[in-house]
N, CA, C and O atoms as a GROMACS GRO file, in nm:
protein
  456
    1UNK      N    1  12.967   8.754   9.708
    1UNK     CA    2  13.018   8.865   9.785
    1UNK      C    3  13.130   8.813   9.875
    1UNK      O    4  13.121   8.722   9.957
    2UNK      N    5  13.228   8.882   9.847
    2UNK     CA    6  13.375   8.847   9.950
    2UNK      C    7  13.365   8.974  10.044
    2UNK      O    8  13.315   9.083  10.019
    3UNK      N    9  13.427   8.927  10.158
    3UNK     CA   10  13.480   9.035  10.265
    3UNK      C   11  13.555   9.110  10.213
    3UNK      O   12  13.568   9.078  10.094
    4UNK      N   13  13.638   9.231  10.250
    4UNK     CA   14  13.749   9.297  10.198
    4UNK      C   15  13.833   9.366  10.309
    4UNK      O   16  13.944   9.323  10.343
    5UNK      N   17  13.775   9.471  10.361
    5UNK     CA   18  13.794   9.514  10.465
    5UNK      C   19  13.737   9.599  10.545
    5UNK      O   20  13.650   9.652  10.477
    6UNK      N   21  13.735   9.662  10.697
    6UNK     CA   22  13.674   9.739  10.766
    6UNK      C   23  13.760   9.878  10.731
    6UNK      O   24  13.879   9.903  10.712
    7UNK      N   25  13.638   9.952  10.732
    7UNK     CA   26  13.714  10.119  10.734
    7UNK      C   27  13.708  10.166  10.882
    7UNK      O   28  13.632  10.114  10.963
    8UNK      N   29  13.796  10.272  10.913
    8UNK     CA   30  13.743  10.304  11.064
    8UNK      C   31  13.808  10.442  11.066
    8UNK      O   32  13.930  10.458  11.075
    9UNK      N   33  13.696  10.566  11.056
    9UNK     CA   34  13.752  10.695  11.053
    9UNK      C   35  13.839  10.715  11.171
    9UNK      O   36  13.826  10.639  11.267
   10UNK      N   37  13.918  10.802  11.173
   10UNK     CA   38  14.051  10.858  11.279
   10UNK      C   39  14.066  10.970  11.230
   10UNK      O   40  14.058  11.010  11.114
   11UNK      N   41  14.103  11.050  11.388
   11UNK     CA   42  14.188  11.204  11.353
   11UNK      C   43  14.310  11.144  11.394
   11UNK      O   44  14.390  11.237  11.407
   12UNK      N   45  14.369  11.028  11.423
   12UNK     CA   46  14.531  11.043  11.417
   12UNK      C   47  14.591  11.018  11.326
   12UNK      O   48  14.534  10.966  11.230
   13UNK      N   49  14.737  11.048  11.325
   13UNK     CA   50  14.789  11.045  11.195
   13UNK      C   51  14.807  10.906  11.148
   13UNK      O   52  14.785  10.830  11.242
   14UNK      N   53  14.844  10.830  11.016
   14UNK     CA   54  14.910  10.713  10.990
   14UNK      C   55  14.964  10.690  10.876
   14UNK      O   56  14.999  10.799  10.831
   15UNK      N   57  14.998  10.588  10.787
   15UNK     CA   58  15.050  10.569  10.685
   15UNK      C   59  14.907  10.600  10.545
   15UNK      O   60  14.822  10.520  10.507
   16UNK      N   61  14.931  10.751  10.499
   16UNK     CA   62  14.843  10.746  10.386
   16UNK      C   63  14.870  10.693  10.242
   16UNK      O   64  14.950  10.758  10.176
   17UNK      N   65  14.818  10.593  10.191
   17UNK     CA   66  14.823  10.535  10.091
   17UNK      C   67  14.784  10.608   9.987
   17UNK      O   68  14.835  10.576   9.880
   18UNK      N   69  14.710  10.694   9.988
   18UNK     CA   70  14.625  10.790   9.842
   18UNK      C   71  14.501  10.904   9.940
   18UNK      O   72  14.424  10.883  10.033
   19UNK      N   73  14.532  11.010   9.870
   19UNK     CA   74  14.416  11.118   9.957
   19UNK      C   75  14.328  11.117   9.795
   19UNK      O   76  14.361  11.124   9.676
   20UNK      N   77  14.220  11.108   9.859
   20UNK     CA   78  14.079  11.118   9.752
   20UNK      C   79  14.025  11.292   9.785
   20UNK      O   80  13.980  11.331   9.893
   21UNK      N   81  14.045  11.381   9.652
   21UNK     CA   82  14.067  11.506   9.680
   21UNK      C   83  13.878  11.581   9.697
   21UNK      O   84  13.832  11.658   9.782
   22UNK      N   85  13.819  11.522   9.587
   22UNK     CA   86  13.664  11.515   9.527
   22UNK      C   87  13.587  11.459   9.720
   22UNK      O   88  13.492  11.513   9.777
   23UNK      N   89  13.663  11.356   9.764
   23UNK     CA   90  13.579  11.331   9.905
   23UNK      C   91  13.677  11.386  10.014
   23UNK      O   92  13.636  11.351  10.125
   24UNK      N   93  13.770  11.444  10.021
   24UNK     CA   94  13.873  11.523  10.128
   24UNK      C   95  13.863  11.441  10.178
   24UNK      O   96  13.756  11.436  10.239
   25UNK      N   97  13.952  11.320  10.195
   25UNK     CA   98  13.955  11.246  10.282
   25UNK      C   99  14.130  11.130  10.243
   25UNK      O  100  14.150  11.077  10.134
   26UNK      N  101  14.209  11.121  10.339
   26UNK     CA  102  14.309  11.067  10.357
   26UNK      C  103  14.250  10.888  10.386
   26UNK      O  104  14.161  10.860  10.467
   27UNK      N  105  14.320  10.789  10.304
   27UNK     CA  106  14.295  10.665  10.345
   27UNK      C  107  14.446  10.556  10.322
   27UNK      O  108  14.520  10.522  10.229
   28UNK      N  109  14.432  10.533  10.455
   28UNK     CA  110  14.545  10.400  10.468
   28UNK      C  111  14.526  10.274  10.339
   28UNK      O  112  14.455  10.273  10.238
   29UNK      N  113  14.607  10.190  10.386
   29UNK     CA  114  14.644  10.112  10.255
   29UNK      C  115  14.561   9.913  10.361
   29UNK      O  116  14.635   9.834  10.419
   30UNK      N  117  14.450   9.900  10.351
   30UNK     CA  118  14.427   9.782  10.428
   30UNK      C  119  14.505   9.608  10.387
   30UNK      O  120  14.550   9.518  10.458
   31UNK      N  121  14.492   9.625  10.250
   31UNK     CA  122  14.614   9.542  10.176
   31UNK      C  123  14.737   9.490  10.285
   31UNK      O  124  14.784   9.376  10.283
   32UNK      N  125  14.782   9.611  10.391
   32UNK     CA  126  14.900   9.600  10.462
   32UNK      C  127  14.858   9.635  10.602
   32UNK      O  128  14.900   9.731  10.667
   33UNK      N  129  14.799   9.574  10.626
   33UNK     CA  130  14.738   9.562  10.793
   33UNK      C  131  14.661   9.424  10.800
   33UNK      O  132  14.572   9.374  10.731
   34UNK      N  133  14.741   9.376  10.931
   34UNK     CA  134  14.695   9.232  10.931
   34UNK      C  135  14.556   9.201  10.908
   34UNK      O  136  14.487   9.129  10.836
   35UNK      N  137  14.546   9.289  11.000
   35UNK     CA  138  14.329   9.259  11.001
   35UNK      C  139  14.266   9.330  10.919
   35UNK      O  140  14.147   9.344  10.948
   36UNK      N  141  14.313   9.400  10.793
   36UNK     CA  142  14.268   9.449  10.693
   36UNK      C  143  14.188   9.586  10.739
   36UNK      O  144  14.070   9.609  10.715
   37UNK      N  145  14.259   9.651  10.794
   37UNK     CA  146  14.180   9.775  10.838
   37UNK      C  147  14.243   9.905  10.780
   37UNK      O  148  14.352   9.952  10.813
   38UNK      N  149  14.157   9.959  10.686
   38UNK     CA  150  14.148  10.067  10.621
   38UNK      C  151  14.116  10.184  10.681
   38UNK      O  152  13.996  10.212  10.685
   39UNK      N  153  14.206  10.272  10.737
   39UNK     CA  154  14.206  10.390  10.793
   39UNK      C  155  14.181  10.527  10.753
   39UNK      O  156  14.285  10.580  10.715
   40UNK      N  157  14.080  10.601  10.749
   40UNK     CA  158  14.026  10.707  10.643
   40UNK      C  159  14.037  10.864  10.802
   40UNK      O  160  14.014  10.870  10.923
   41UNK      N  161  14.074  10.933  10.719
   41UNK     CA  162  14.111  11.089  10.799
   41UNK      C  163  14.045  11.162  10.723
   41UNK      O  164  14.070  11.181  10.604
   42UNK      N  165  13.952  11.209  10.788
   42UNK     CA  166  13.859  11.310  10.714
   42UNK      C  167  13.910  11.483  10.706
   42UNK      O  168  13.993  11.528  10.784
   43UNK      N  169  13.858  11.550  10.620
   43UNK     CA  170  13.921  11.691  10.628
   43UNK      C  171  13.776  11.771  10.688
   43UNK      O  172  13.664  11.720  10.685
   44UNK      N  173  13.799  11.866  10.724
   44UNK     CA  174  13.673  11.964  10.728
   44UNK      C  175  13.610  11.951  10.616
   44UNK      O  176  13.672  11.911  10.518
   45UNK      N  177  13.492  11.977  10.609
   45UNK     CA  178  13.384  11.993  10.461
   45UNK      C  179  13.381  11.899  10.322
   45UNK      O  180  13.347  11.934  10.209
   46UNK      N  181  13.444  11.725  10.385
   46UNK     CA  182  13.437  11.653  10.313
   46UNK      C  183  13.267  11.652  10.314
   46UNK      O  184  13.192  11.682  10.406
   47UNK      N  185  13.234  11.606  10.168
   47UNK     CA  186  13.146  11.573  10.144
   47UNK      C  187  13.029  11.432  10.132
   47UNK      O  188  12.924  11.410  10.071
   48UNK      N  189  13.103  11.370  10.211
   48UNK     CA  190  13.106  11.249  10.236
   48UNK      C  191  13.013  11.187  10.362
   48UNK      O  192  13.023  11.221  10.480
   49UNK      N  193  12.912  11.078  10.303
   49UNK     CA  194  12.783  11.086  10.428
   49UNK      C  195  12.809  11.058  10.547
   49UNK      O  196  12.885  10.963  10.565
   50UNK      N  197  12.755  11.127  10.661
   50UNK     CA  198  12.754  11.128  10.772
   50UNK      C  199  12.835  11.013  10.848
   50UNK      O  200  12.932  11.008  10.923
   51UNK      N  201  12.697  10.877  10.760
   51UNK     CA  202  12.729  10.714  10.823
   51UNK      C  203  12.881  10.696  10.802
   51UNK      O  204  12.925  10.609  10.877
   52UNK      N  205  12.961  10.745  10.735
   52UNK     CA  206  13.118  10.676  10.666
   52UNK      C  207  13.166  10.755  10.740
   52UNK      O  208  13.228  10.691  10.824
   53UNK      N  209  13.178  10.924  10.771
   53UNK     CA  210  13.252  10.961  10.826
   53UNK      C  211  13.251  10.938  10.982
   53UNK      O  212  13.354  10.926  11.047
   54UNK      N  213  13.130  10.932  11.032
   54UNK     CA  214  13.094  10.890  11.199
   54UNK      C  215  13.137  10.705  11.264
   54UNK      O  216  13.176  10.655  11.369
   55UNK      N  217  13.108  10.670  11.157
   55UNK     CA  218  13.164  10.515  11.228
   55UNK      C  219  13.198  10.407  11.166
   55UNK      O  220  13.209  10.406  11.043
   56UNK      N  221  13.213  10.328  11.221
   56UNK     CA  222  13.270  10.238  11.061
   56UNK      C  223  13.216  10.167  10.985
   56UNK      O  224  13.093  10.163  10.993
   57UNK      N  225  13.283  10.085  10.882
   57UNK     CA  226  13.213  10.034  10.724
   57UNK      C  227  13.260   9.902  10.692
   57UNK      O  228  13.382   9.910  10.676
   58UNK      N  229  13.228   9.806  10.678
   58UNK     CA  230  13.223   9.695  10.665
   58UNK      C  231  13.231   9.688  10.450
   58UNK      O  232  13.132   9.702  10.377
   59UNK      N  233  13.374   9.662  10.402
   59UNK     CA  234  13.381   9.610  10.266
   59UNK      C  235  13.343   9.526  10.224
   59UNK      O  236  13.340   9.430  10.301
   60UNK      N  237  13.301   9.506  10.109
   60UNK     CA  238  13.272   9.371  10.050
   60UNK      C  239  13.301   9.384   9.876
   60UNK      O  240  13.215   9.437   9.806
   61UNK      N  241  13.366   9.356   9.846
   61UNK     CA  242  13.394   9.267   9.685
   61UNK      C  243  13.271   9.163   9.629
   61UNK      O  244  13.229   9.053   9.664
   62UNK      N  245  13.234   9.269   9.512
   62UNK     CA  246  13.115   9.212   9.439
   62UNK      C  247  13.133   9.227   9.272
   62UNK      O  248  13.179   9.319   9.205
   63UNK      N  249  13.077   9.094   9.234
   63UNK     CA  250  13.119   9.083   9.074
   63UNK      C  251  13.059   9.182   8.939
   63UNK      O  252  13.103   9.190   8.824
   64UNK      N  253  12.938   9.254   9.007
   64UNK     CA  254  12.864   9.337   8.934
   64UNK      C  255  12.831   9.425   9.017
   64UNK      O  256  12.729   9.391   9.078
   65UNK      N  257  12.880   9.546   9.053
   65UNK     CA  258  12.859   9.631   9.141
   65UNK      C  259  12.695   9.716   9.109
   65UNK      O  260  12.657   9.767   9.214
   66UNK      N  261  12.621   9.733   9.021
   66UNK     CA  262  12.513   9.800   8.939
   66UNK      C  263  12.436   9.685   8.984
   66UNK      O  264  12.338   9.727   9.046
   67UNK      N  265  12.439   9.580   8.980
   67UNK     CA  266  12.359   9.435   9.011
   67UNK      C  267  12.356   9.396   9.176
   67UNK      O  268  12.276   9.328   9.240
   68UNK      N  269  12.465   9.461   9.210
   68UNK     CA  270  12.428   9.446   9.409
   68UNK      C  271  12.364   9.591   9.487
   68UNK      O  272  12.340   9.616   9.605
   69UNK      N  273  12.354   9.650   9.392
   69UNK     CA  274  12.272   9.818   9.446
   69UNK      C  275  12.190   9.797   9.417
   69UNK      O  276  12.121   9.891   9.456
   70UNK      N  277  12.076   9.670   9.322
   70UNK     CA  278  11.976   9.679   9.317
   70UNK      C  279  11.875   9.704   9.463
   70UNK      O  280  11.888   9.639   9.567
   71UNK      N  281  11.799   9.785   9.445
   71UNK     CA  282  11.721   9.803   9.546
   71UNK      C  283  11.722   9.828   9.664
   71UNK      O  284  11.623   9.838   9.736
   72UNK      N  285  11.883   9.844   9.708
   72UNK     CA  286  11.968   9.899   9.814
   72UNK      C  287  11.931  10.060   9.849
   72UNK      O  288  11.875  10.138   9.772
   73UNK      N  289  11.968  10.080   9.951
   73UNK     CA  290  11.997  10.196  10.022
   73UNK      C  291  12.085  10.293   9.979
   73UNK      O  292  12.098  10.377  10.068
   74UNK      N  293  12.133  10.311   9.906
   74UNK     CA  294  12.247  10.342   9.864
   74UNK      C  295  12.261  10.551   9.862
   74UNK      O  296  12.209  10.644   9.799
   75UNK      N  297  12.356  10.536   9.966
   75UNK     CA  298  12.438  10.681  10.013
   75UNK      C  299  12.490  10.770   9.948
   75UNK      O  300  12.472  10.892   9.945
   76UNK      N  301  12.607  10.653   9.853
   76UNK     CA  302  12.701  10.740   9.805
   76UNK      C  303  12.689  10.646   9.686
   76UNK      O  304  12.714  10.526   9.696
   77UNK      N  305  12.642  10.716   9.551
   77UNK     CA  306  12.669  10.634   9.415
   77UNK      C  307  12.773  10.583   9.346
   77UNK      O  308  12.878  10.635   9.385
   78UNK      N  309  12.790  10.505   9.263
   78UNK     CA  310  12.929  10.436   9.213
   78UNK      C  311  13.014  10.530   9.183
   78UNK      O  312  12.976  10.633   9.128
   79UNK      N  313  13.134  10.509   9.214
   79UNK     CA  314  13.239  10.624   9.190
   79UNK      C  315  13.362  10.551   9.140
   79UNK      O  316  13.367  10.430   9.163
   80UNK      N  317  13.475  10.616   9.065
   80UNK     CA  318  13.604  10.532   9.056
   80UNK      C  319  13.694  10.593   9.154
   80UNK      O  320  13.729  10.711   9.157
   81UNK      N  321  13.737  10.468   9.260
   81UNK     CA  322  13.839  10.462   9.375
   81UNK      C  323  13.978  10.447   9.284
   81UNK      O  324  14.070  10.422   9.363
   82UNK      N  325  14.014  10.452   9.181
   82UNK     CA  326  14.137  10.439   9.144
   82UNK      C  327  14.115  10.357   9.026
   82UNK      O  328  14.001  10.343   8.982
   83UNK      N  329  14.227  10.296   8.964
   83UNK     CA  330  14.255  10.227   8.854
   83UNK      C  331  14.158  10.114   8.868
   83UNK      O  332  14.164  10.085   8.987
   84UNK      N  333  14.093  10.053   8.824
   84UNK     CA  334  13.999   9.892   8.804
   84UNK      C  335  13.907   9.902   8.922
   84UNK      O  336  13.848   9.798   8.949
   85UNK      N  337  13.884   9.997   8.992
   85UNK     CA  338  13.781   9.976   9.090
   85UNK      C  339  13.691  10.125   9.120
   85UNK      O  340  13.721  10.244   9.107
   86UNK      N  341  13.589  10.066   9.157
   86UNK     CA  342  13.431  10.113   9.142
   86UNK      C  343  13.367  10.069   9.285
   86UNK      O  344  13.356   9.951   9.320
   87UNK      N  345  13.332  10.164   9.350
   87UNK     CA  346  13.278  10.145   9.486
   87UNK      C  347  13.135  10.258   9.486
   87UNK      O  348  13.112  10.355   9.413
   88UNK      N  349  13.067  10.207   9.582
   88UNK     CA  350  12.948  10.263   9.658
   88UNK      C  351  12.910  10.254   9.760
   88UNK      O  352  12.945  10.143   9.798
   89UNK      N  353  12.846  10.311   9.851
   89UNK     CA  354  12.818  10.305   9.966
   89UNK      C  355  12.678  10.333   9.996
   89UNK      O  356  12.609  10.428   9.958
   90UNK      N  357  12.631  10.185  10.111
   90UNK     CA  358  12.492  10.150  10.110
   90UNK      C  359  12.468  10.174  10.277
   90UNK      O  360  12.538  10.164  10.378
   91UNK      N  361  12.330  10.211  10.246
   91UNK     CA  362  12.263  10.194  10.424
   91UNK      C  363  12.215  10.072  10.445
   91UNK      O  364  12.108  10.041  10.393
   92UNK      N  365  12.272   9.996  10.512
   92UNK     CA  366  12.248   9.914  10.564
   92UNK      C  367  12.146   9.896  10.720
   92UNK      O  368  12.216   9.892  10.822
   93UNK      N  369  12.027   9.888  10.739
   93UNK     CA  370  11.998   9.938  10.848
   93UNK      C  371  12.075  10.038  10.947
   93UNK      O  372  12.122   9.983  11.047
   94UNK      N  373  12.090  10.141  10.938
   94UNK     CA  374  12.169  10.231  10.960
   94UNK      C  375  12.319  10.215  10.995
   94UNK      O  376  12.382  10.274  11.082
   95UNK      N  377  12.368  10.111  10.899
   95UNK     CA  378  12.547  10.103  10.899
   95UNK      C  379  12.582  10.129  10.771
   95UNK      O  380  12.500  10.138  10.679
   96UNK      N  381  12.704  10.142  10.761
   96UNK     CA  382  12.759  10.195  10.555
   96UNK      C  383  12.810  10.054  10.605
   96UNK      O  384  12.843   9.999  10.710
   97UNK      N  385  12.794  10.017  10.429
   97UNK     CA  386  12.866   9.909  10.352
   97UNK      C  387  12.915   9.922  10.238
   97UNK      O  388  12.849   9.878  10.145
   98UNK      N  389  13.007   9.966  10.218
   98UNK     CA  390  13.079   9.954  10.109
   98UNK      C  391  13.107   9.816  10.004
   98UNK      O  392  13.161   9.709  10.035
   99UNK      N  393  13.040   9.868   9.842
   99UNK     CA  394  13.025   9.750   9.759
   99UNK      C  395  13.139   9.796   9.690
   99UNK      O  396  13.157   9.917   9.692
  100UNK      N  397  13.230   9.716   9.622
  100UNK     CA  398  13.360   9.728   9.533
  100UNK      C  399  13.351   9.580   9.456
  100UNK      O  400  13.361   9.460   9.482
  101UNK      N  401  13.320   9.684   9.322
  101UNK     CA  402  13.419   9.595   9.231
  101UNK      C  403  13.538   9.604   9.193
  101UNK      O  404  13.587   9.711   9.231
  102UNK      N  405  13.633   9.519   9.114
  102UNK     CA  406  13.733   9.527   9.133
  102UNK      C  407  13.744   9.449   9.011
  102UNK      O  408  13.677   9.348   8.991
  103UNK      N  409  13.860   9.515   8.897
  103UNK     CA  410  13.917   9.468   8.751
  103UNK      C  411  14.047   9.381   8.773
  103UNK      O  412  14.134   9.424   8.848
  104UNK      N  413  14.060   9.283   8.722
  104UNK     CA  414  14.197   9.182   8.759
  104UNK      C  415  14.315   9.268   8.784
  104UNK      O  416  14.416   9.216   8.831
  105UNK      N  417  14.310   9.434   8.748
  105UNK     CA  418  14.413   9.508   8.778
  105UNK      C  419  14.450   9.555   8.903
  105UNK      O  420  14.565   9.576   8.940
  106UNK      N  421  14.329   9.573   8.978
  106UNK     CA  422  14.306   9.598   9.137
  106UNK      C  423  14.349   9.496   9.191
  106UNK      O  424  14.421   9.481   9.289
  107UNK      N  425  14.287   9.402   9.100
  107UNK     CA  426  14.277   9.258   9.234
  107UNK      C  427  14.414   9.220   9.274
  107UNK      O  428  14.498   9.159   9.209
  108UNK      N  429  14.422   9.282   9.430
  108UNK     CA  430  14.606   9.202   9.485
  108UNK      C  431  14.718   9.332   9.459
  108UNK      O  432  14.839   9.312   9.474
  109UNK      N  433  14.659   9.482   9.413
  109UNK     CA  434  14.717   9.553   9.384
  109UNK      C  435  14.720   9.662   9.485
  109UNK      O  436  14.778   9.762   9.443
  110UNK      N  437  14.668   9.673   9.624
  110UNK     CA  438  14.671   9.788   9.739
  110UNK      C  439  14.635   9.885   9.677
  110UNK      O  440  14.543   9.899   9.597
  111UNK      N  441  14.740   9.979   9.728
  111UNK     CA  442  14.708  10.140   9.717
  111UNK      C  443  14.741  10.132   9.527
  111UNK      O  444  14.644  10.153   9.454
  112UNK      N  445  14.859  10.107   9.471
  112UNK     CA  446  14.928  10.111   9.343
  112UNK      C  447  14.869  10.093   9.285
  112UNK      O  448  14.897  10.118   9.168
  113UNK      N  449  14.751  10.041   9.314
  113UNK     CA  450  14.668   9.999   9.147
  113UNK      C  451  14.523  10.011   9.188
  113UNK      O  452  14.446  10.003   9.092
  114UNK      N  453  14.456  10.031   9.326
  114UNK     CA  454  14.347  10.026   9.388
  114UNK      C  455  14.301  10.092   9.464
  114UNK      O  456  14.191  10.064   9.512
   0.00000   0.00000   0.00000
């Protein structure tokens, strides 16, 4: 398991990298922020759990995403975030953690490919 980056919901505006239409939700590009911080703007009546939209989420890059949900908490089921990547979101004693895998196409590719 690698780090990746922190998410941290906001109502202010910033640089949106890709709006995810299925979770109404606007997200920055962390790829291009020093400290890797991924900025997500929620819409009214996203559908999206409580824990992700209320506070923040700690990423992590994992080689078998189906193989690190074993027996996890898990919020929000595997979904495709874009081209080569596959994310989920786990309860972590009441924090989200976001698991991502990631296809050599993602990997190093930001918003354009990820």
């Amino acid at each position: 398991m690698k780090y990746d980056h922190i998410g941290i919901p906001t109502t202010a505006e910033k640089t949106w990298c890709k709006y995810l239409e299925d979770c109404k939700v606007h997200i920055s590009d962390p790829e291009k922020d020093e400290f890797r911080v991924e900025w997500l703007k929620f819409e009214a009546g996203s559908p999206m759990h409580p824990l992700i939209q209320q506070g923040p989420h700690l990423a992590f890059i994992v080689e078998n995403l189906d193989c690190a949900l074993s027996g996890k908490n898990v919020i929000v089921p595997p979904f495709d975030a874009g081209p080569g990547v596959r994310c989920a979101f786990i309860d972590h004693d009441g924090f989200a953690v976001e698991l991502m895998e990631k296809s050599a196409c993602a990997v190093g590719g930001g918003c354009g490919c990820g």
